[in-house]
C-alpha positions as CSV (number, residue, x, y, z in Angstrom):
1,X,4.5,-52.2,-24.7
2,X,1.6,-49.6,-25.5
3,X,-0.4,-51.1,-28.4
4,X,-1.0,-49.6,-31.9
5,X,-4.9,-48.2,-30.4
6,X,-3.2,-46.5,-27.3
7,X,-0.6,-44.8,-29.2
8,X,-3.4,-43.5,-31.3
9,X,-5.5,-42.4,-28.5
10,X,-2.2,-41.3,-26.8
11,X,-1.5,-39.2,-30.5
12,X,-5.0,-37.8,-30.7
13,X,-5.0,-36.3,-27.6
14,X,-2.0,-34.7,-28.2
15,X,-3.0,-33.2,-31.6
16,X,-6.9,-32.0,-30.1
17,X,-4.9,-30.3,-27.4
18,X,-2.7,-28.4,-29.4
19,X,-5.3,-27.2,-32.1
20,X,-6.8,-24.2,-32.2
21,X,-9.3,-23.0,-34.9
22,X,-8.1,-19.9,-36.5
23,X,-10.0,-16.9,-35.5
24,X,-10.6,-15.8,-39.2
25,X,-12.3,-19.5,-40.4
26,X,-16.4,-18.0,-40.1
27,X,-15.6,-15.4,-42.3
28,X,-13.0,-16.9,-44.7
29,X,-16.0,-20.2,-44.9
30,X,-18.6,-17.5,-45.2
31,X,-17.3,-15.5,-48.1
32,X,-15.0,-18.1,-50.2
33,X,-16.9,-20.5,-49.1
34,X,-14.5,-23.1,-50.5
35,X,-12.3,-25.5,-48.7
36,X,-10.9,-24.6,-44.9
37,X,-7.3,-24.6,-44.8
38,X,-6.0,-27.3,-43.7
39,X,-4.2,-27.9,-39.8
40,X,-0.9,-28.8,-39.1
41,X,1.3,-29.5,-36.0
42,X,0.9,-26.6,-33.2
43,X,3.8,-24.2,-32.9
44,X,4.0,-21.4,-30.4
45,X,4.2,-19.0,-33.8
46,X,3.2,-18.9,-36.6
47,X,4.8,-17.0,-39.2
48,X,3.0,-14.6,-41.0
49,X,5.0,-14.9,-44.0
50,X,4.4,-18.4,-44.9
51,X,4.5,-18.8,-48.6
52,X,1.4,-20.4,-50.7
53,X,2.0,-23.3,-53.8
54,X,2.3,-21.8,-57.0
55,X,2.4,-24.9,-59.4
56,X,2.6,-28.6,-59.2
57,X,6.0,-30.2,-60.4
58,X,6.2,-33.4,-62.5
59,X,8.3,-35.7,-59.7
60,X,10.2,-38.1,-62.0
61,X,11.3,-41.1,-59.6
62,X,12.1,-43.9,-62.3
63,X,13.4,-47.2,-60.6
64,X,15.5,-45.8,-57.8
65,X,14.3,-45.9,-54.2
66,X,15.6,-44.4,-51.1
67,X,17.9,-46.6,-48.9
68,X,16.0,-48.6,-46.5
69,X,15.4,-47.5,-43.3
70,X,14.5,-49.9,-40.1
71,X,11.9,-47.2,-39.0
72,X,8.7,-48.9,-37.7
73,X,7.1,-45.0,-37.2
74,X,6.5,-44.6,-33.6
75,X,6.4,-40.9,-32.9
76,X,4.9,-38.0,-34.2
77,X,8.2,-36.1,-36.3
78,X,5.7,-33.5,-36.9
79,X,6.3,-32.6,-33.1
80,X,9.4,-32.2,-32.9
81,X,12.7,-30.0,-33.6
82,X,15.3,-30.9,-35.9
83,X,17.8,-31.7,-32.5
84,X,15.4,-34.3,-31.4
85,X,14.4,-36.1,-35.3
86,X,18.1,-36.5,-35.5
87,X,18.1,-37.7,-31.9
88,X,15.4,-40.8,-33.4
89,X,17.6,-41.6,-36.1
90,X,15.9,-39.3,-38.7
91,X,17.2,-36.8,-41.1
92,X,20.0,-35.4,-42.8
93,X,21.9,-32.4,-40.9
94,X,23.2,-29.2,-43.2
95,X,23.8,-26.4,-41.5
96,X,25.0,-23.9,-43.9
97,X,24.6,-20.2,-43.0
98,X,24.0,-17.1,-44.7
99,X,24.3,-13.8,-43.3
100,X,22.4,-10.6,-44.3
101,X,23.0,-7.2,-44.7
102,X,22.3,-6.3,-41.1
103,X,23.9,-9.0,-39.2
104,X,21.2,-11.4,-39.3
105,X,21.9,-14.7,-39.5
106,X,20.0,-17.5,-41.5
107,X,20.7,-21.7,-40.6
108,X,19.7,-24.4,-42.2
109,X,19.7,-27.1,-39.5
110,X,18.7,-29.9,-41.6
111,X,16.4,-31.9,-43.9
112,X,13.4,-34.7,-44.2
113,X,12.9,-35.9,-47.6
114,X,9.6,-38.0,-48.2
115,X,7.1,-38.8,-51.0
116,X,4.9,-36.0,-49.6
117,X,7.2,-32.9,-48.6
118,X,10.4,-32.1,-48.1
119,X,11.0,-30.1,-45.0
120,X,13.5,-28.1,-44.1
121,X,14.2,-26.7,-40.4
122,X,16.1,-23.5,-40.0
123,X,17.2,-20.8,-37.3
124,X,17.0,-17.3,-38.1
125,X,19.4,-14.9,-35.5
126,X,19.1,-11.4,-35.2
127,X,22.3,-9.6,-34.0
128,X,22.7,-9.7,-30.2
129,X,20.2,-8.0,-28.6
130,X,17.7,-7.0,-31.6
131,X,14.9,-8.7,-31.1
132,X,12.0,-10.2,-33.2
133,X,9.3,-7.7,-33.9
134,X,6.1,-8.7,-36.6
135,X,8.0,-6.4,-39.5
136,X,10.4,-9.4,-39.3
137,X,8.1,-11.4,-40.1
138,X,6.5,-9.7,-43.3
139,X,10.0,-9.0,-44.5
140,X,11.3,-12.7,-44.6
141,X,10.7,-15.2,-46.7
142,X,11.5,-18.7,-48.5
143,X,11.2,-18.7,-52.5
144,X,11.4,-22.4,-54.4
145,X,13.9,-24.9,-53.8
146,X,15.6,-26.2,-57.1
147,X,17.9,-28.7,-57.9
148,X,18.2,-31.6,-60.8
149,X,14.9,-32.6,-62.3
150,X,13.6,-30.2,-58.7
151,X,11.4,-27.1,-59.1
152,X,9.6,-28.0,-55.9
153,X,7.3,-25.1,-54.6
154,X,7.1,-23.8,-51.1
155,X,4.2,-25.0,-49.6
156,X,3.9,-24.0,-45.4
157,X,5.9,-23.1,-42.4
158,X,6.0,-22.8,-38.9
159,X,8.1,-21.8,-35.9
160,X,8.4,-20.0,-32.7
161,X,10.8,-18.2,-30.5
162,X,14.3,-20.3,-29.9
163,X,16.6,-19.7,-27.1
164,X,15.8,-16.0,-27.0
165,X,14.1,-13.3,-28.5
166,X,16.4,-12.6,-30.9
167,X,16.1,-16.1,-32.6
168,X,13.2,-17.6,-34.4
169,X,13.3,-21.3,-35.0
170,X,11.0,-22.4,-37.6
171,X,10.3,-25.4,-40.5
172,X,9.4,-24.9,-43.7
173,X,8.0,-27.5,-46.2
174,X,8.2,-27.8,-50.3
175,X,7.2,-30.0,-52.5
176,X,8.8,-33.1,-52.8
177,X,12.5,-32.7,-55.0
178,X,13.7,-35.4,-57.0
179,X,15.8,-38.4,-55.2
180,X,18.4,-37.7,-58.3
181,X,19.6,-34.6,-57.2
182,X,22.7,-34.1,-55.2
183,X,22.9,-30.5,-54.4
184,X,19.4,-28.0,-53.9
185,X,19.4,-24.2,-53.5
186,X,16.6,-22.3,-51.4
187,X,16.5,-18.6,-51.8
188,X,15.6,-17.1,-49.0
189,X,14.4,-13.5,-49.6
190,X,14.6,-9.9,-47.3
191,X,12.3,-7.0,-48.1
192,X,13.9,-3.7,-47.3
193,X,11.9,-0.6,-46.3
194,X,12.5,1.0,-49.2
195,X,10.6,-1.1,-51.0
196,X,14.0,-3.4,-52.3
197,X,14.2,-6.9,-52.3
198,X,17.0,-9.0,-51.5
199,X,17.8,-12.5,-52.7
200,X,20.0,-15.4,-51.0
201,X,20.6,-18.3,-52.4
202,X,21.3,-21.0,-50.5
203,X,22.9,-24.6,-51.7
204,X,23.5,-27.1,-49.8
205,X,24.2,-31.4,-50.5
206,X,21.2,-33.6,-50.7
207,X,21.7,-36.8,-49.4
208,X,18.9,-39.0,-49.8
209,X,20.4,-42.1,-48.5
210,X,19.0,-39.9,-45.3
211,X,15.5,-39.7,-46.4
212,X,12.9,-41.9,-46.2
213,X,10.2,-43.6,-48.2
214,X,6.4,-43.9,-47.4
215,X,5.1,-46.0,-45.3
216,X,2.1,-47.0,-47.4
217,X,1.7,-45.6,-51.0
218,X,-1.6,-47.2,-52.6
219,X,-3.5,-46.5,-55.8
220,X,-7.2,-46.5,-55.1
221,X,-10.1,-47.5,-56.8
222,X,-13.1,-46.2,-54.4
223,X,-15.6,-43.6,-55.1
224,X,-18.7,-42.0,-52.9
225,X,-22.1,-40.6,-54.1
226,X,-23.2,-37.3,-53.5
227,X,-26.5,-35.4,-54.2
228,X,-24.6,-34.2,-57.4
229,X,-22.1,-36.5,-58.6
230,X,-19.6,-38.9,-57.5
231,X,-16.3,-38.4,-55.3
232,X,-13.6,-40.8,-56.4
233,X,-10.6,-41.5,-54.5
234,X,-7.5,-42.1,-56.4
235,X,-3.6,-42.8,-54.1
236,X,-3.1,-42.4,-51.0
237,X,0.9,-41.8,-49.4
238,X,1.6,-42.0,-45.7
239,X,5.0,-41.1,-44.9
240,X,6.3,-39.8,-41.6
241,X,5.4,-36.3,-42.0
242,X,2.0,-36.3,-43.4
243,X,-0.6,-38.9,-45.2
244,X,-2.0,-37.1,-48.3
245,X,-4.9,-38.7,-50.0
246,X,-5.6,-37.2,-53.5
247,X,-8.7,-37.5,-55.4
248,X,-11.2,-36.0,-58.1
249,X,-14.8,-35.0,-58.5
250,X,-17.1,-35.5,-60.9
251,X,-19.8,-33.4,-60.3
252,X,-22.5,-31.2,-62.3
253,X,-20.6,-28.0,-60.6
254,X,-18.0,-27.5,-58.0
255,X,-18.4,-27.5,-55.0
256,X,-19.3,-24.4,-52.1
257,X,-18.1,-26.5,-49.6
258,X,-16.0,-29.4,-50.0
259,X,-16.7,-30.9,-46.5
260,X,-14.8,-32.8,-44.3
261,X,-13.4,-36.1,-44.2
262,X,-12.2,-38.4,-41.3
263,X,-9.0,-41.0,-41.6
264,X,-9.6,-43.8,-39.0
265,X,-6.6,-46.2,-37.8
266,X,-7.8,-49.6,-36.9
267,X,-10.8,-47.9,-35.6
268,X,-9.4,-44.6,-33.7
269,X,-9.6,-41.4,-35.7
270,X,-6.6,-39.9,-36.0
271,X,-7.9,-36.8,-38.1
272,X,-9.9,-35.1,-39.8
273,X,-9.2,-32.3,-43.2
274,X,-11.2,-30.7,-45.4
275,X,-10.1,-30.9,-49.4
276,X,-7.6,-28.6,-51.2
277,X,-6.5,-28.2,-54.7
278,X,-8.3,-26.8,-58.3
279,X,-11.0,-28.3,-59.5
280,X,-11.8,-31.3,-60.3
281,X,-8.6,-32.7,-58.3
282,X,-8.9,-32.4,-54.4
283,X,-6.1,-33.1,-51.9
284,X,-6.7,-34.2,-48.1
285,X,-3.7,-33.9,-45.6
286,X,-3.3,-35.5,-42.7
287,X,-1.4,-36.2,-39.9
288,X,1.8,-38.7,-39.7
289,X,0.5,-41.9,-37.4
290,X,2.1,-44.8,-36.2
291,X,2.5,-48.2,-38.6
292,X,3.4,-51.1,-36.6
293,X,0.3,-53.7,-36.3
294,X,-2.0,-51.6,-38.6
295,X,-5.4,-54.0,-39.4
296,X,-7.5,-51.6,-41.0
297,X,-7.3,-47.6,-42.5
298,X,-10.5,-46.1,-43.2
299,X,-11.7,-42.9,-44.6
300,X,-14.9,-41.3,-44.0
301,X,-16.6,-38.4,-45.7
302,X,-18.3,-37.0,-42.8
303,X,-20.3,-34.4,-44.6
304,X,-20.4,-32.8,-48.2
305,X,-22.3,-30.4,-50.1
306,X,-25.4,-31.2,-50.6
307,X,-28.9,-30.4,-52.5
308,X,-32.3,-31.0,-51.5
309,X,-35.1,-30.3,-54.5
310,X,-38.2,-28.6,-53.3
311,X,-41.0,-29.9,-54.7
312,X,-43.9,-28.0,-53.1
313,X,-44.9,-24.4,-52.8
314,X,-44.4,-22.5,-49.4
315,X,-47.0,-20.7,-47.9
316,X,-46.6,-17.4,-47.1
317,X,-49.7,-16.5,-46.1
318,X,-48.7,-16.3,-42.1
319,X,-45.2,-15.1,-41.9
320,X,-43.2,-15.2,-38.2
321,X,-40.2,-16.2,-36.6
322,X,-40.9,-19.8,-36.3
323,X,-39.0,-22.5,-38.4
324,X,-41.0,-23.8,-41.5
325,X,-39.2,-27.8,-41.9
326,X,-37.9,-28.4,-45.3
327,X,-36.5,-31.7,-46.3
328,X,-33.0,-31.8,-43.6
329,X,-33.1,-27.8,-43.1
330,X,-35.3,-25.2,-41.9
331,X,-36.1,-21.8,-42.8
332,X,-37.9,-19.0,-41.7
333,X,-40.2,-16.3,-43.6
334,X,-39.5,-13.3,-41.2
335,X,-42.0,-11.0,-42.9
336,X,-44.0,-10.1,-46.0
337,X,-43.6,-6.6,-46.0
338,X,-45.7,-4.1,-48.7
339,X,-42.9,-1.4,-50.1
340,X,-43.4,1.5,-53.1
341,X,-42.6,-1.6,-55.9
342,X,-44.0,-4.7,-54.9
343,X,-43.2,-6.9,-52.0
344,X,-40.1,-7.5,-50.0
345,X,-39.6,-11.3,-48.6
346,X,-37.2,-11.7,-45.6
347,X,-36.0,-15.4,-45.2
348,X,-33.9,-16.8,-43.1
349,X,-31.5,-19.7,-42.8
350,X,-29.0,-21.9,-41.9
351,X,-25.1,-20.4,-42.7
352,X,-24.3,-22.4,-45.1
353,X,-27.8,-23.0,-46.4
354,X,-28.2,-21.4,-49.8
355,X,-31.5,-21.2,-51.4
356,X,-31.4,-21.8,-55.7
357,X,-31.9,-18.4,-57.2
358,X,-32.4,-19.4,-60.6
359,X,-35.7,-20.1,-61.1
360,X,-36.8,-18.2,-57.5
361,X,-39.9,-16.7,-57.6
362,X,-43.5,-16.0,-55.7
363,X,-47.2,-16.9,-56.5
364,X,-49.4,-13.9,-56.5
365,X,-53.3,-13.1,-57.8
366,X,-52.6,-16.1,-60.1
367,X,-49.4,-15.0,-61.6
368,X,-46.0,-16.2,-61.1
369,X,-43.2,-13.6,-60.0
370,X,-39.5,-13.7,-60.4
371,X,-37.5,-12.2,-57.7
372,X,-36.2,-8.6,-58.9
373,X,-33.5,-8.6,-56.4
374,X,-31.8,-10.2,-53.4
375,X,-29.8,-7.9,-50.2
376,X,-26.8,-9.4,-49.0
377,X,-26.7,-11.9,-46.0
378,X,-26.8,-10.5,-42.4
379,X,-27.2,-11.9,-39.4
380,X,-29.9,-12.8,-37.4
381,X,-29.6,-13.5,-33.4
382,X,-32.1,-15.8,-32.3
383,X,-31.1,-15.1,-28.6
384,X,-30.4,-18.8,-27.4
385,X,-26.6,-19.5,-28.7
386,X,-27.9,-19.5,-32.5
387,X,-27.1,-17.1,-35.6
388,X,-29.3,-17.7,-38.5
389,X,-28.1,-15.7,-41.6
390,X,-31.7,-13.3,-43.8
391,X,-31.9,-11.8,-46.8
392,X,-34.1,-9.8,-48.8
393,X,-36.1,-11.2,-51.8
394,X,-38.0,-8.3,-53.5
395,X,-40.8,-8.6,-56.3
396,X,-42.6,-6.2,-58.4
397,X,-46.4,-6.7,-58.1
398,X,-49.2,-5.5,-56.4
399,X,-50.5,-8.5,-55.8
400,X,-49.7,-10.3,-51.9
401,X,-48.0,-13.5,-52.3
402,X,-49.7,-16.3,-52.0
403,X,-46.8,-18.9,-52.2
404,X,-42.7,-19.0,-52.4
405,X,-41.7,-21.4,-55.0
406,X,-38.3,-22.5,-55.5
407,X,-36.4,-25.5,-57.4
408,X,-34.3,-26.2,-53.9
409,X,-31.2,-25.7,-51.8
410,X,-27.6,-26.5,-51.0
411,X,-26.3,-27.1,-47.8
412,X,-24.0,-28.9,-45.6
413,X,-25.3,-32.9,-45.9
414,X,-24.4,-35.3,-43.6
415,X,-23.4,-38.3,-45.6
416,X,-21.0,-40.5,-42.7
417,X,-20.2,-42.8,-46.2
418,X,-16.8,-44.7,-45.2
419,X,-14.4,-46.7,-47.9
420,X,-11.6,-48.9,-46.7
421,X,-7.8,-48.7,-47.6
422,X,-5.9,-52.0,-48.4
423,X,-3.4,-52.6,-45.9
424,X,-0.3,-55.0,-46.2
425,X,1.1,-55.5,-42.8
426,X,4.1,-57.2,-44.9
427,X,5.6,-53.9,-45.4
């Protein structure tokens, strides 16, 4: 019998195998410069009209749980299609059909019901012989799922091709509905090219004597320092689709960069996310990972945002492409150039360095100078495998600067800080 470490090695193999880093992260991190989305579970496809949340829903649960379920989570559900969770015991089958006005045809295969999503797996069928083209995919769509005391929004999706190229088989996932509800109804929604859109609601029975509860659902009481604040973790829910740990900042601003975080199962990572959700709550999403024999969870903040104060004048009195060491981070003063105004300041840095522009200004004959104007970021090759990122500070004096003076910076910290979860093993 493989032991609880193997599996996760076995699991985090899999997962590093089938993730690939979205070719648009560098410049989505570079200009938003908030949190990365987050990954999921490799699919050949993904579809390009996957649906973002729109609002949070108040989940009321009262006393009533979900029928127990001998599951002692062995296998990565997250992995699999609808045929094969239903195969491991899992799941409630639906299939109910809609058909559009072309001849397409849209199944719902089935459902998984946790504390963290509900997720629905579906077939879409072209008529014989039509295949899929990527207009289908920007015309179709899922809109929320309702149902009693259930508003849940649509969240992600996946999917790739099925048993030919005119079928697309594909999950999507909502927020979680309400365990008093006995019917739901997705719309699923067609965009014409005239510009028209078409609605199809879709109900279906809820039976959640077929879902499942979480695995381990904890209120926390742990919270980590950071050069501005303090990160405070407050419940975390591991079900079989997904662990979710949510939290909240308190910090004297929010964040650029929200950094990553690492979950660790009796010592083996099993992931890594970086924070979602609106200031000051946060949200990190993980993987599902097997329970049985679990000694020990562990998060650890890996990196964060974080601020170094600069308390001594830089000298600009020789100017090159060598790295000037300050505090963690380096930067370079690229020139000192003369121009019609005053003096133009190149300095470069790290990517997601970002020098404090408040109070940024220059020594010179005596006086102190405030920067009149700053270029946008470009760039800058170094030749060896790095790309530093310059910009142009500009002054107005006649006066050669003497000195660069400047309250500090933010950057990418490396913190490695690590809390523990409780664990009952009596689950």
């Amino acid at each position: 019998m493989e032991t609880i470490e193997e599996k996760l090695q076995e699991y985090k193999q899999q997962t590093v195998n089938q993730m690939h880093a979205p070719s648009e992260l560098e410049e989505k991190l570079r200009n938003a410069l908030h949190r990365v989305p987050k990954k999921r579970r490799s699919k050949t496809k993904v579809a390009a009209w996957i649906s973002s949340a729109a609002a949070a829903i108040i989940l009321m649960v009262g006393v009533y749980e979900y029928p127990a379920l001998a599951y002692f989570f062995n296998i990565n559900l997250n992995a699999l299609s609808f045929a094969e969770v239903v195969e491991q015991g899992y799941g409630q089958p639906v299939n109910k059909s809609t058909t559009l006005q072309d001849g397409t045809v849209v199944t719902i295969q089935g459902v998984i019901a946790d504390d963290n999503v509900f997720r629905m797996y579906y077939t879409i069928d072209r008529p014989a012989g039509i295949a899929f083209t990527d207009d289908d995919f920007r015309r179709y769509g899922f809109e929320n799922l309702r149902g009693f005391l259930t508003n849940s929004d649509s969240l992600r999706g996946g999917g790739g091709p099925g048993k030919n190229k005119s079928q697309f088989v594909g999950d999507h996932d909502f927020k979680p509905v309400s365990p008093f509800a006995r019917s739901l109804t997705v719309t699923f929604t067609e965009w014409l090219d005239n510009g028209q859109k078409l609605s199809y609601p879709m109900t279906f029975n809820f039976e959640a004597n077929k879902a499942m509860k979480s695995i381990i659902k904890e209120d926390l009481s742990a919270s980590i320092a950071v050069d501005k604040g303090t990160i405070h973790y407050d419940h975390i829910t591991a079900s079989p689709t997904s662990t979710i740990v949510k939290g909240h900042y308190k910090l004297e601003e929010y964040p650029r960069f929200s950094g990553e975080t690492k979950l660790y199962v009796n010592g083996t990572e099993v992931g890594r996310s970086r924070a979602g959700g609106r200031n000051p709550d946060f949200q990190l999403q993980f993987a599902a990972f097997p329970t049985d024999n679990i000694h020990s969870i562990e998060l650890v903040l890996e990196n964060f945002e974080g601020y170094h104060k600069i308390n001594e004048p830089i000298s600009l009195s020789s100017p090159s492409d060598r790295s000037i060491k300050v505090g963690d981070e380096k930067l370079w003063i690229r020139s000192v150039t003369k121009t019609d105004t005053g003096y133009d300041i190149v300095i470069a840095r790290k990517q997601f360095t970002f020098l404090e522009r408040d109070n940024l200004s220059i020594q010179a004959g005596g006086n102190v100078v405030p920067v009149s104007s700053i270029s946008e970021e470009r760039p800058w090759d170094l030749k060896n495998g790095n790309i530093m990122w310059e910009q142009t500070y500009s002054f107005n004096t006649t006066d050669k600067p003497e000195f660069l003076l400047v309250d500090g910076y933010q950057y990418i910290k490396t913190y490695n800080k690590k809390i523990s979860i409780p664990v009952d093993n009596k689950r």
